[in-house]
C-alpha positions, 0 to 999 in steps of 0.5 A: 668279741670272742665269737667275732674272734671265732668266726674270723678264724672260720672263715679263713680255714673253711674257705680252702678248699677241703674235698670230703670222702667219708659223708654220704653222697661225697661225689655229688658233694665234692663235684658241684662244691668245685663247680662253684667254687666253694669248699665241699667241706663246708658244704658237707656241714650245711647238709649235715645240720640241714637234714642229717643227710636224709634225702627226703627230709621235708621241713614243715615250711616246705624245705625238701631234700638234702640241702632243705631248699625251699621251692621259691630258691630252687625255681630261681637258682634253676632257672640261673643254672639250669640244672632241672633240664626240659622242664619250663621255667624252672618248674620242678615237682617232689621227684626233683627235690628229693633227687640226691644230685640235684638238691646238692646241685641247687642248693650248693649254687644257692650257697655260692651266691651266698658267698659271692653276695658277702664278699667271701665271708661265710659266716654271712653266708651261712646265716642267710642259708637260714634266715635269708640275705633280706633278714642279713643285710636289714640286721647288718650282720649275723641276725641276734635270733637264737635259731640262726646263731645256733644254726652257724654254731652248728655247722662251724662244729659239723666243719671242725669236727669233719677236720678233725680239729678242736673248735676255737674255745672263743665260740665254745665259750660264747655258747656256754655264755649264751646257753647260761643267758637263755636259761636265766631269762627262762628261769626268773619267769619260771621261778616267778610263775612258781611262786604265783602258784604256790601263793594262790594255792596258799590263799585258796587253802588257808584264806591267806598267802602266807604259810601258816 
């Protein structure tokens, strides 16, 4: 409950639109976020969690540049938006990816889309920008995996932080639950796996698995 509380009230502050002067490639940032109708506050977010505003990022799976597009998204949002021109079918190699310009073009028209397909909710929209709209709409909501919860979290802090105001205490309270949840269910296996150590050990030694 506390994290839905928090995140209706994302939603309503970041969808005003919020320019931003202060961040890396703001310019960029502040012209397509307008262009699309979305705030580039928000936008500053994703990069930010993103890529740490690193325009050569490159992620393991493919995703390359500020906005960590992977090739598959940039083809289909360029071939909607033509923002590669002269190139054929959207076809774009490294030099595009890595084009400040154009990873913030493309991937804040992929971010848009995201926003339109979920009827303004940006939390949605932000969960598919990591685990896509299939893994959304088949999970009805916000996915239950650790990397895409941690993913919203994280770019609803880069956004409150950038506005200088305090995150809602509902979502920090729902992190510290959740982080007190993951280490629990870490912590019996590990404490289980220690005392199976120790009794071999103590078998080992002393013939027997109790303490002598």
């Amino acid at each position: 409950m506390c994290r839905q509380a928090a995140r209706r009230d994302f939603n309503a502050a970041a969808a005003r639109w919020r320019e931003v002067d202060k961040v890396p490639y703001a310019g960029f940032i502040n012209l397509y976020a307008r262009q699309e109708g979305v705030s580039a506050a928000v936008v500053a977010a994703i990069i930010r969690a993103e890529s740490s505003f690193q325009p050569r990022a490159l992620s393991r799976t493919g995703a390359a540049g500020l906005m960590q597009v992977i090739p598959g998204t940039w083809r289909e949002v360029n071939g909607r938006i033509g923002a590669c021109r002269g190139r054929h079918a959207g076809e774009c190699g490294p030099d595009c990816y890595f084009d400040p310009e154009l990873n913030v073009r493309i991937g804040t028209a992929y971010y848009a889309g995201l926003v339109r397909r979920y009827g303004g909710d940006l939390v949605l929209a932000l969960a598919a920008y990591n685990a896509g709209s299939g893994t959304v709409d088949r999970c009805g909501g916000v996915p239950p995996y650790a990397e895409t919860q941690e993913y919203v979290a994280r770019v609803m802090a880069y956004w409150y932080g950038d506005a200088g105001l305090p995150a809602p205490s509902g979502e920090r309270a729902a992190e510290r639950w959740e982080d007190a949840r993951l280490a629990a269910s870490w912590g019996a296996p590990a404490t289980l796996a220690l005392a199976a150590c120790t009794a071999l050990r103590l078998l080992r030694r002393h013939r027997s698995w109790r303490w002598r």
